[in-house]
PDB file of N, CA, C, O and CB in Angstrom:
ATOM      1  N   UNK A   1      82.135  51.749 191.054  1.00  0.00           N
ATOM      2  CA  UNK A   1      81.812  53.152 191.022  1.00  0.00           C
ATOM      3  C   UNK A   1      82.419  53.777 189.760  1.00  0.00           C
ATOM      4  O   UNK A   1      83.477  53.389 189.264  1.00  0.00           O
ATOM      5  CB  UNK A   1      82.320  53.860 192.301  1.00  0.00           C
ATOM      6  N   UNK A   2      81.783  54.618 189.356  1.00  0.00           N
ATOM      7  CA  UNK A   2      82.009  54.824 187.760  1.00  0.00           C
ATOM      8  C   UNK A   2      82.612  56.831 187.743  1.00  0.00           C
ATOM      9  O   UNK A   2      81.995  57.866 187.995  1.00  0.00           O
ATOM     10  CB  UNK A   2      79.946  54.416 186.671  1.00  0.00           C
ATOM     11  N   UNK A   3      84.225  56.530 187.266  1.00  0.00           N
ATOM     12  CA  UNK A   3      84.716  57.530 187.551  1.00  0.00           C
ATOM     13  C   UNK A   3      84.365  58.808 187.113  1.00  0.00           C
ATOM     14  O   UNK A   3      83.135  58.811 187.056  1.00  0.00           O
ATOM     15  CB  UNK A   3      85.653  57.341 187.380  1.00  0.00           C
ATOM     16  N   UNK A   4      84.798  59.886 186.775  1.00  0.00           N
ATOM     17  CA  UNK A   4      84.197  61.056 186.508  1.00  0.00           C
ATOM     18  C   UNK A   4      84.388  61.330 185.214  1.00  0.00           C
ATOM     19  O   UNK A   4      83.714  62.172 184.621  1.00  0.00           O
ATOM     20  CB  UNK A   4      84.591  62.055 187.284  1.00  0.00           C
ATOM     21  N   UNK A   5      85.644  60.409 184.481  1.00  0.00           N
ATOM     22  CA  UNK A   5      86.448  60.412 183.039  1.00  0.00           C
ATOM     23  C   UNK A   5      85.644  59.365 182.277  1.00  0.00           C
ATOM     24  O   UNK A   5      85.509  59.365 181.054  1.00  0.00           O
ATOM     25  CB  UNK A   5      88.220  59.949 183.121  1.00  0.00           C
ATOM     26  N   UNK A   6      84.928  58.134 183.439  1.00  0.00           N
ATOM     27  CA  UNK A   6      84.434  57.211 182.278  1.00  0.00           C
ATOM     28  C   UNK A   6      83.165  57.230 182.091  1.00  0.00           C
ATOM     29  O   UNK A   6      82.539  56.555 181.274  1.00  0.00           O
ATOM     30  CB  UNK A   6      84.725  55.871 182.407  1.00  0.00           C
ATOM     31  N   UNK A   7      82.654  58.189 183.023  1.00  0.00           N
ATOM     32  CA  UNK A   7      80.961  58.900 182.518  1.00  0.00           C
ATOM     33  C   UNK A   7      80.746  59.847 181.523  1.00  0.00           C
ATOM     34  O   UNK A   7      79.723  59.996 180.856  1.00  0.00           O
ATOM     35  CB  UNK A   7      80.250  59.712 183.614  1.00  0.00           C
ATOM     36  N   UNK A   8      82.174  60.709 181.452  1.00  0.00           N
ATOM     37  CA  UNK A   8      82.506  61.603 180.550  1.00  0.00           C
ATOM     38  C   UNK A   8      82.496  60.895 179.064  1.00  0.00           C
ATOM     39  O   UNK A   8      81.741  61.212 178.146  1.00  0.00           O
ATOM     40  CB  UNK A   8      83.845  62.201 180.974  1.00  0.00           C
ATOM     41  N   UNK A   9      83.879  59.478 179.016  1.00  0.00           N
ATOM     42  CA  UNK A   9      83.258  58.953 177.907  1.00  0.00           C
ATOM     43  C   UNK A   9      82.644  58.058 177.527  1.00  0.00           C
ATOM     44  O   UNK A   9      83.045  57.346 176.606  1.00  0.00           O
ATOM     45  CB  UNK A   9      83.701  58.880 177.345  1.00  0.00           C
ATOM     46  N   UNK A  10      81.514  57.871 178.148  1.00  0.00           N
ATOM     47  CA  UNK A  10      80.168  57.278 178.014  1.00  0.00           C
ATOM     48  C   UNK A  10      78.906  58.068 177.538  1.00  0.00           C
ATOM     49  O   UNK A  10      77.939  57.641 176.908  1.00  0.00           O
ATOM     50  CB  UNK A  10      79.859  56.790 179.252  1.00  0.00           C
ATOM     51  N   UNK A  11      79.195  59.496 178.058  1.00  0.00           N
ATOM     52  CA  UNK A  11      78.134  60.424 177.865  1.00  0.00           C
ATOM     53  C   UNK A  11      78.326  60.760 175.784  1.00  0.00           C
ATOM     54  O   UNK A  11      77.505  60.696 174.869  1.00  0.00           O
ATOM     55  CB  UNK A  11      78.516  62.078 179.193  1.00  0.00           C
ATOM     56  N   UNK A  12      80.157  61.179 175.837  1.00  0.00           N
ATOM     57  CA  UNK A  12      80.712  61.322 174.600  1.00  0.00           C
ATOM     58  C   UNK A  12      80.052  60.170 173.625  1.00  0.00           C
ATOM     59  O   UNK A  12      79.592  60.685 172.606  1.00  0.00           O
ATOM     60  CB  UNK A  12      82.295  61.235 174.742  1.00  0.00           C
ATOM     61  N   UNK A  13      79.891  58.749 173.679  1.00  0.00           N
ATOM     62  CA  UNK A  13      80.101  57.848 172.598  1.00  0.00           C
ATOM     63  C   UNK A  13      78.215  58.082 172.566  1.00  0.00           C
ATOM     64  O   UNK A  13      77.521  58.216 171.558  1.00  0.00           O
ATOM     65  CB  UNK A  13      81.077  56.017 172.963  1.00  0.00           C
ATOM     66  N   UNK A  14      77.876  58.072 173.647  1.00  0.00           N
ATOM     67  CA  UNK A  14      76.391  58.318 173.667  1.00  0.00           C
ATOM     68  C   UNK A  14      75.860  59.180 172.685  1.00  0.00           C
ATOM     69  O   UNK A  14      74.947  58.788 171.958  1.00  0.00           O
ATOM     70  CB  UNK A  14      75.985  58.848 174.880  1.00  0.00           C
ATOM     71  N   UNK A  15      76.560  60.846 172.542  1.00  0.00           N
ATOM     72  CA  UNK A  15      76.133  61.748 171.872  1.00  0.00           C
ATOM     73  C   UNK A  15      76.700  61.406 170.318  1.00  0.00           C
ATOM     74  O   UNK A  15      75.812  61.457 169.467  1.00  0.00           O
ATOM     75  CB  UNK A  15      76.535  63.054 172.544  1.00  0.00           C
ATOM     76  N   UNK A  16      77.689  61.155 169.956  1.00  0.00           N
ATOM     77  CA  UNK A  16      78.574  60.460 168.727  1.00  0.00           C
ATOM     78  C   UNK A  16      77.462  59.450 168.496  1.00  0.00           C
ATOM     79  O   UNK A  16      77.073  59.762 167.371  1.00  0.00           O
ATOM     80  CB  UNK A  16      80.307  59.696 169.125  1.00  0.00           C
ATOM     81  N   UNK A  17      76.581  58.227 168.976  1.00  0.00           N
ATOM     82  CA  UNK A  17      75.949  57.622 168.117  1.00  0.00           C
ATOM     83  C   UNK A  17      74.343  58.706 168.064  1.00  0.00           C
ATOM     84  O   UNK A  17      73.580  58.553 167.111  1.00  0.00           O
ATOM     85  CB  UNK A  17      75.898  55.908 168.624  1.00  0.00           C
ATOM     86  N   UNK A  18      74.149  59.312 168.716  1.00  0.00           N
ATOM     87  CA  UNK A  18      72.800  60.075 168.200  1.00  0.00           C
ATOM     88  C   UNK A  18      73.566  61.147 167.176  1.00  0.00           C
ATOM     89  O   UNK A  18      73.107  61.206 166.035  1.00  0.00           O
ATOM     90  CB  UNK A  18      71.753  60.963 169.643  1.00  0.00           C
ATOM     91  N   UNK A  19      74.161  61.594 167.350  1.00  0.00           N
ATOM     92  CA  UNK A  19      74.692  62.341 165.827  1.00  0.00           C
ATOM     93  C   UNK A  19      74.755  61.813 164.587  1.00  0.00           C
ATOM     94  O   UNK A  19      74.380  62.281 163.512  1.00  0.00           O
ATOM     95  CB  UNK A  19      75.968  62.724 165.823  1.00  0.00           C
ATOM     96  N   UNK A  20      75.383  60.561 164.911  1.00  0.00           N
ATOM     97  CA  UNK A  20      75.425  59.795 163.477  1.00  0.00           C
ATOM     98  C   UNK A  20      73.919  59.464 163.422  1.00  0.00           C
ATOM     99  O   UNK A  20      73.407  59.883 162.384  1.00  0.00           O
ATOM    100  CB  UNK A  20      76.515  58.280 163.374  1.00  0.00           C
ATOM    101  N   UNK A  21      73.239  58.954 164.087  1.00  0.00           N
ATOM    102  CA  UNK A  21      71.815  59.011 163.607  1.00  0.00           C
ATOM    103  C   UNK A  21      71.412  59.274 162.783  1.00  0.00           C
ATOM    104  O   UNK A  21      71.128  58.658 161.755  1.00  0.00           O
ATOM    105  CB  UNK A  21      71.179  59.472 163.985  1.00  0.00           C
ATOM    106  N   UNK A  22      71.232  61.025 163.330  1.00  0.00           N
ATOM    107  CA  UNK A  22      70.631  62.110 163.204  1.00  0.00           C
ATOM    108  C   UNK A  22      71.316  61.955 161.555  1.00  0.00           C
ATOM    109  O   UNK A  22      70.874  61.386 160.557  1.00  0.00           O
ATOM    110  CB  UNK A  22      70.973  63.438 164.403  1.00  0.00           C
ATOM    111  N   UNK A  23      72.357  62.598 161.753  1.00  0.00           N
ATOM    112  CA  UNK A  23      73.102  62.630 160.315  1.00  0.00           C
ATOM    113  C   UNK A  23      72.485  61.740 159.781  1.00  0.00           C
ATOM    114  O   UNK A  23      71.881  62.308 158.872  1.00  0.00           O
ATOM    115  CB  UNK A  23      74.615  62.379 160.162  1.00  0.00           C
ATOM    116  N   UNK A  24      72.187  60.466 159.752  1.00  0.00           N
ATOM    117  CA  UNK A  24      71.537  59.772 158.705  1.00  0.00           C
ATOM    118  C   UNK A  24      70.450  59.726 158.027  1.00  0.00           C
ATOM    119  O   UNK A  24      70.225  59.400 156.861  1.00  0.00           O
ATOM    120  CB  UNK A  24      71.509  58.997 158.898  1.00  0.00           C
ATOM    121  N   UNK A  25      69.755  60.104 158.919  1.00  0.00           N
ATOM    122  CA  UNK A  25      68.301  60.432 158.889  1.00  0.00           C
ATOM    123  C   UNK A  25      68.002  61.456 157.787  1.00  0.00           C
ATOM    124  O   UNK A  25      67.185  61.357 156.872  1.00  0.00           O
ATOM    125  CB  UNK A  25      67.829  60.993 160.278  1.00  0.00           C
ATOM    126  N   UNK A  26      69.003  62.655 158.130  1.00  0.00           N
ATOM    127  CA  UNK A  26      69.280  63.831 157.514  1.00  0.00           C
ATOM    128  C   UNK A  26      69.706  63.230 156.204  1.00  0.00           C
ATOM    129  O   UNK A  26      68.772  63.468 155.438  1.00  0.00           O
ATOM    130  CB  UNK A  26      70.320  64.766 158.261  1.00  0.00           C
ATOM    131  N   UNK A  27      70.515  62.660 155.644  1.00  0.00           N
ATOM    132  CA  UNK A  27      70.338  61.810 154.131  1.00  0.00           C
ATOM    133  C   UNK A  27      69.477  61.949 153.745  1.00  0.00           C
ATOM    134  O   UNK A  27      68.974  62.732 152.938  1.00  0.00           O
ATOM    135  CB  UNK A  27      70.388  60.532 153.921  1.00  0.00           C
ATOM    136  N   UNK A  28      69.009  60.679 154.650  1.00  0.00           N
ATOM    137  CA  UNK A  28      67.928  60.088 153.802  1.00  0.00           C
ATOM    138  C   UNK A  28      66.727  61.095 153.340  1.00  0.00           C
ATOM    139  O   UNK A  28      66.282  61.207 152.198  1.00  0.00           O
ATOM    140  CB  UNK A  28      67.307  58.905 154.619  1.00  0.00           C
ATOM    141  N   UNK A  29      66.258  61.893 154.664  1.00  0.00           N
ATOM    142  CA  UNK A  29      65.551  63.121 154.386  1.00  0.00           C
ATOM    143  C   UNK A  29      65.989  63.699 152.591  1.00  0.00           C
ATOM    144  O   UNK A  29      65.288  63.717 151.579  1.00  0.00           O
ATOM    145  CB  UNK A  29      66.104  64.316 155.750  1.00  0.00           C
ATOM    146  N   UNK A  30      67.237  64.058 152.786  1.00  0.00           N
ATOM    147  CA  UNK A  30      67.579  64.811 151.454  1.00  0.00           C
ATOM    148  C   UNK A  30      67.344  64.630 150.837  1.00  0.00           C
ATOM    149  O   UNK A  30      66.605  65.425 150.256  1.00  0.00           O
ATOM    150  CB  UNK A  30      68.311  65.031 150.965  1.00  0.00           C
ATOM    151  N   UNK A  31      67.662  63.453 150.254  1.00  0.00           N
ATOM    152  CA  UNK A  31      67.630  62.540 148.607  1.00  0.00           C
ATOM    153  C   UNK A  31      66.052  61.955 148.815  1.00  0.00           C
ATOM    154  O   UNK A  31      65.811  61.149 147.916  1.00  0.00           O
ATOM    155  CB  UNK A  31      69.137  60.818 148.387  1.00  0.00           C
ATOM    156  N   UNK A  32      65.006  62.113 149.661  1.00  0.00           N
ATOM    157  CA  UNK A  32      64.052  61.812 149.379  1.00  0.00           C
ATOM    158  C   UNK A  32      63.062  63.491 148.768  1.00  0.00           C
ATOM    159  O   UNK A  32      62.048  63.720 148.109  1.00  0.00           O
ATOM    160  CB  UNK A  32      63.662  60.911 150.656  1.00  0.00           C
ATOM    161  N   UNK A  33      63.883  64.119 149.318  1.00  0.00           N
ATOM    162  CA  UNK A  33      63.221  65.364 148.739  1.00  0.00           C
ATOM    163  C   UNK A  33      63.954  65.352 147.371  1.00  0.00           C
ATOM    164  O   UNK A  33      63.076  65.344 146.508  1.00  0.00           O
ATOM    165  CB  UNK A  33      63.446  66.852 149.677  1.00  0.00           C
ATOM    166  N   UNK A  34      64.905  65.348 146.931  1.00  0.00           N
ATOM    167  CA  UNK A  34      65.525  65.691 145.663  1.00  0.00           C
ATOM    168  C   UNK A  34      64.627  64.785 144.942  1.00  0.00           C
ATOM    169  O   UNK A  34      64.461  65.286 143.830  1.00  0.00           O
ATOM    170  CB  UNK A  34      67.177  65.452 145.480  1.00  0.00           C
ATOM    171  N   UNK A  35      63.774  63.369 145.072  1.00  0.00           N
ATOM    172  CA  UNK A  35      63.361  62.577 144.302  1.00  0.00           C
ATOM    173  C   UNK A  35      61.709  62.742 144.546  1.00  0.00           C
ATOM    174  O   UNK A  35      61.206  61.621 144.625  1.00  0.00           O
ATOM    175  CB  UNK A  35      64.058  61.238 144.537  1.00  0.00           C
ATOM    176  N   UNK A  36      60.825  63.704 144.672  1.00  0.00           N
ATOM    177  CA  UNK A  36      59.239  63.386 145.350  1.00  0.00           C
ATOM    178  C   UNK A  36      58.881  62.537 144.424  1.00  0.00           C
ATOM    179  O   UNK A  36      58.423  61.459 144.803  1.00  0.00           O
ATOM    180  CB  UNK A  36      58.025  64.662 145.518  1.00  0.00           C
ATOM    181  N   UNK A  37      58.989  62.784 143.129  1.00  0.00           N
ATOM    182  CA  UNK A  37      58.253  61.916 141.771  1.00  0.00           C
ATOM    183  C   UNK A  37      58.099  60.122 142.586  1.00  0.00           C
ATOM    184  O   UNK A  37      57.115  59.431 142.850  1.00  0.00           O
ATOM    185  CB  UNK A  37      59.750  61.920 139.867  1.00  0.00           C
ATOM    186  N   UNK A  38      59.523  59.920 142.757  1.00  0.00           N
ATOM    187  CA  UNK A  38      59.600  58.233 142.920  1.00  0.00           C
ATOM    188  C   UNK A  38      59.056  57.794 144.013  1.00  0.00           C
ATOM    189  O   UNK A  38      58.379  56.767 143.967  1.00  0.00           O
ATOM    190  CB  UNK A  38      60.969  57.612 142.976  1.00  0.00           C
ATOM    191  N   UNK A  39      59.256  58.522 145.275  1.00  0.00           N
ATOM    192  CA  UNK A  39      58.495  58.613 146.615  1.00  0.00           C
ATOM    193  C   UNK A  39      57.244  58.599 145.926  1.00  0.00           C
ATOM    194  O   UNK A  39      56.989  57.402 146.060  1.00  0.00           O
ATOM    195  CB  UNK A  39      58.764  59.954 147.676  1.00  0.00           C
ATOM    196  N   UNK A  40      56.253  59.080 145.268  1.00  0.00           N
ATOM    197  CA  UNK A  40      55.026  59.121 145.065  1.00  0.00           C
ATOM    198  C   UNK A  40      54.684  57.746 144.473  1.00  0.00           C
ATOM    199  O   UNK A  40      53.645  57.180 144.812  1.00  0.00           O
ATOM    200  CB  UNK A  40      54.691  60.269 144.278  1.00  0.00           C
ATOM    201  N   UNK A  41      55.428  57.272 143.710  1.00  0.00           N
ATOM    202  CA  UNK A  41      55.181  56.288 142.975  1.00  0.00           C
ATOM    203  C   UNK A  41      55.140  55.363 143.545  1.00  0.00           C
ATOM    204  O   UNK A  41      54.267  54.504 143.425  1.00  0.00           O
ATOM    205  CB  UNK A  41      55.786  56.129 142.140  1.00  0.00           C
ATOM    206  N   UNK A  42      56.415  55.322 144.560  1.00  0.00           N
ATOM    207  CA  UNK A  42      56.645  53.935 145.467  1.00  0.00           C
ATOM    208  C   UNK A  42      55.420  53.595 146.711  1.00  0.00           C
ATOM    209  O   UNK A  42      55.006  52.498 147.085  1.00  0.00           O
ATOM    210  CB  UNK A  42      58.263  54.144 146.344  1.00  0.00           C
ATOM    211  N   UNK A  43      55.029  55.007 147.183  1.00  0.00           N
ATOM    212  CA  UNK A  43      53.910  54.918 147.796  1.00  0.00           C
ATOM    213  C   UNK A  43      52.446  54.580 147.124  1.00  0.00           C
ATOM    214  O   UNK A  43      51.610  54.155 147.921  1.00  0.00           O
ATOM    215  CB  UNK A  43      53.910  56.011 148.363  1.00  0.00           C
ATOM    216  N   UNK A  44      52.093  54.700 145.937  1.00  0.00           N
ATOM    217  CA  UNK A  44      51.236  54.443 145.624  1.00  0.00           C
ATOM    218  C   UNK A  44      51.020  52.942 145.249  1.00  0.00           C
ATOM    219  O   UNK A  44      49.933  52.397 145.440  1.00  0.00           O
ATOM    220  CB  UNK A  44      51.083  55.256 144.932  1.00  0.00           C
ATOM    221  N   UNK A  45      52.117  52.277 144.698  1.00  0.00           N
ATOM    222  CA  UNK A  45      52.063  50.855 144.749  1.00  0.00           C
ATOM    223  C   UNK A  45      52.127  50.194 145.906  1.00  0.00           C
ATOM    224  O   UNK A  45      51.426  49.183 145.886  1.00  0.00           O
ATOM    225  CB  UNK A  45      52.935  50.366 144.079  1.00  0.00           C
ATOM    226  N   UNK A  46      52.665  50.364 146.850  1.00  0.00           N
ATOM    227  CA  UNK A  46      52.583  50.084 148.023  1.00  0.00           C
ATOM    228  C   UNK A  46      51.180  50.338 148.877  1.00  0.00           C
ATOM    229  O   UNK A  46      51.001  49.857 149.996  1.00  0.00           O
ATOM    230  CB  UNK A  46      53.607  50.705 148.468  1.00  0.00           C
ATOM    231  N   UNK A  47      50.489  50.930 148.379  1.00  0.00           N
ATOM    232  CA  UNK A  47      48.680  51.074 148.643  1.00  0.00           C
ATOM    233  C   UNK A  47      48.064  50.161 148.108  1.00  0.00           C
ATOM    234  O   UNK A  47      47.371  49.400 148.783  1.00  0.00           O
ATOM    235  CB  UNK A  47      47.890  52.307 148.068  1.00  0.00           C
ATOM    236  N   UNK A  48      48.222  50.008 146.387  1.00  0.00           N
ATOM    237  CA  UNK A  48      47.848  48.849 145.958  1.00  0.00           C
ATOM    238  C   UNK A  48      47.823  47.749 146.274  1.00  0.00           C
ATOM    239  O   UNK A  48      46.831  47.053 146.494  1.00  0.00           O
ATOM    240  CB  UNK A  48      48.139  48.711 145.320  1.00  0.00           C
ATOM    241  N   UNK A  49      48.583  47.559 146.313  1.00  0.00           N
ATOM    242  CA  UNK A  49      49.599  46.203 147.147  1.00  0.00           C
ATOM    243  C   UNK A  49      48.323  45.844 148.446  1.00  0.00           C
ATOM    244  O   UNK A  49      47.575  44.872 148.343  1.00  0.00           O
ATOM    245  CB  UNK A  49      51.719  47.015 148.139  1.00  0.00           C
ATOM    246  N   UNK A  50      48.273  46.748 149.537  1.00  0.00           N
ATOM    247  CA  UNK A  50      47.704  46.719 150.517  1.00  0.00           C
ATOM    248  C   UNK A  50      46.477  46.288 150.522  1.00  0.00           C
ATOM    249  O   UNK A  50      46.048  45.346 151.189  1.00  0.00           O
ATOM    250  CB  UNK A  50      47.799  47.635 150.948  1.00  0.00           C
ATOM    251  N   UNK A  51      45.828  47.027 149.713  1.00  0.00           N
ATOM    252  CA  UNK A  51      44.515  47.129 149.180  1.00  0.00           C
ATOM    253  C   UNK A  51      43.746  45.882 148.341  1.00  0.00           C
ATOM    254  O   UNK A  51      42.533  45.671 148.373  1.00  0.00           O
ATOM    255  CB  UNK A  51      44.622  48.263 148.330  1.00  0.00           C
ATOM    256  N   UNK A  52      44.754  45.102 147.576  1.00  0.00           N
ATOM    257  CA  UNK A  52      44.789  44.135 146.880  1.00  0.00           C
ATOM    258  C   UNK A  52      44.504  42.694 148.370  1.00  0.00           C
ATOM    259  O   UNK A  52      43.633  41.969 148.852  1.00  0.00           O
ATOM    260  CB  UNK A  52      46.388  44.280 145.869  1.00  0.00           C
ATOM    261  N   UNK A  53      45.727  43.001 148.476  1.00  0.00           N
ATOM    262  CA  UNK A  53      45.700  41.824 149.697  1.00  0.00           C
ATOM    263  C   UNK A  53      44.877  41.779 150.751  1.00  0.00           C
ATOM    264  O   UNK A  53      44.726  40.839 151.531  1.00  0.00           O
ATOM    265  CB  UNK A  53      46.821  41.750 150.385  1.00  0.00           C
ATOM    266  N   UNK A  54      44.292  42.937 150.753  1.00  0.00           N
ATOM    267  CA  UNK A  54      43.055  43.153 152.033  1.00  0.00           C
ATOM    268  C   UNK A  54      41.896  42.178 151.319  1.00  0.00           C
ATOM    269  O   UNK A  54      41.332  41.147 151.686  1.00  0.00           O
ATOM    270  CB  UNK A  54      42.342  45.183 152.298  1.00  0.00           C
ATOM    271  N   UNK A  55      41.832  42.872 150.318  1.00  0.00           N
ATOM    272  CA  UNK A  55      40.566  42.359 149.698  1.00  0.00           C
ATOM    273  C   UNK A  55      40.324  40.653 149.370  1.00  0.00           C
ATOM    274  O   UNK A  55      39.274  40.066 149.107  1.00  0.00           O
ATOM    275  CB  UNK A  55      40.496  43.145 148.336  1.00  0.00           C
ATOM    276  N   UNK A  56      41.582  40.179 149.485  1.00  0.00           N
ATOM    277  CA  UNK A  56      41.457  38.840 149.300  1.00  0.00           C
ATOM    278  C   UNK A  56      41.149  38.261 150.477  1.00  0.00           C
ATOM    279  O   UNK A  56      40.220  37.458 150.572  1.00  0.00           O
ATOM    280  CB  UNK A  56      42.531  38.274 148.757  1.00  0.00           C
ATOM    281  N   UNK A  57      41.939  38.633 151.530  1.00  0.00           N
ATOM    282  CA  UNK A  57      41.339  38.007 152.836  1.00  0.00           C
ATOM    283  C   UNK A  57      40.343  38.641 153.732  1.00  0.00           C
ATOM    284  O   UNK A  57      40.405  38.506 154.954  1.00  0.00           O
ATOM    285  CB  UNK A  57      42.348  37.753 153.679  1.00  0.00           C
ATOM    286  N   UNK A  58      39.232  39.476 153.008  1.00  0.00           N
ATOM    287  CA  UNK A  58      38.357  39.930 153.754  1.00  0.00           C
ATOM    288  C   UNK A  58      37.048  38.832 153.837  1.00  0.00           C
ATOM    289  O   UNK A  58      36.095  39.082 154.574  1.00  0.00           O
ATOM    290  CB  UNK A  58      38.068  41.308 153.227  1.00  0.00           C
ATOM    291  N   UNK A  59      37.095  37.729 153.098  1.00  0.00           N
ATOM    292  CA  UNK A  59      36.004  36.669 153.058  1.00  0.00           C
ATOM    293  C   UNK A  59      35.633  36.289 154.376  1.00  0.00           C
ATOM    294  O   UNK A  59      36.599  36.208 155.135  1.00  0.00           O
ATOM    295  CB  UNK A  59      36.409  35.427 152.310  1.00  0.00           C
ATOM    296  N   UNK A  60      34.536  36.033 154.875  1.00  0.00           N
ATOM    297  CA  UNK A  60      34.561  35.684 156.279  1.00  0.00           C
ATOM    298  C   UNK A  60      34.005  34.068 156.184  1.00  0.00           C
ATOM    299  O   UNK A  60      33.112  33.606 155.474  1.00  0.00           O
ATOM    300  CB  UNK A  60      33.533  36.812 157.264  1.00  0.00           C
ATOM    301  N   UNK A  61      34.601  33.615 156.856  1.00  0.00           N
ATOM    302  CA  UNK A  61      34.843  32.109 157.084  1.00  0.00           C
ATOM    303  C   UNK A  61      34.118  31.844 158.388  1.00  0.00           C
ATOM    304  O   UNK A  61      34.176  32.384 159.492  1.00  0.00           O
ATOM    305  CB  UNK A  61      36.482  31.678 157.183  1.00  0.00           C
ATOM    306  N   UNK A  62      33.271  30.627 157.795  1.00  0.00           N
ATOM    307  CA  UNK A  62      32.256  30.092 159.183  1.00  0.00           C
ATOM    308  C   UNK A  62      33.220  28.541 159.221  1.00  0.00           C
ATOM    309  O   UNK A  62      32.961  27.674 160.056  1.00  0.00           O
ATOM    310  CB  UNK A  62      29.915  29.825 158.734  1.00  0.00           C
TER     311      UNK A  62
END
């Protein structure tokens, strides 16, 4: 049976790792806004990329 102190800190370490999460997330968020230029860039090769490799294995094979 799970006492009233060790639900307390269970609930605590629970909220402490979604904070740090969050907080991280929140970074990364940041510095991806401070940079849109490279985000654009990185996404667009990364289409290529996609697009490239689709096209090679779109041959249909009997």
């Amino acid at each position: 049976m799970i006492t009233l102190i060790r639900l307390y800190m269970i609930k605590a370490k629970e909220i402490k790792y979604k904070l740090v999460f969050w907080e991280i997330v929140d970074t990364i968020i940041a510095e991806l806004a401070k940079h849109p230029e490279e985000i654009e860039k990185k996404l667009a090769d990364s289409v290529v990329k996609l697009i490239i490799s689709n096209k090679g294995n779109s041959e249909v094979k009997l």
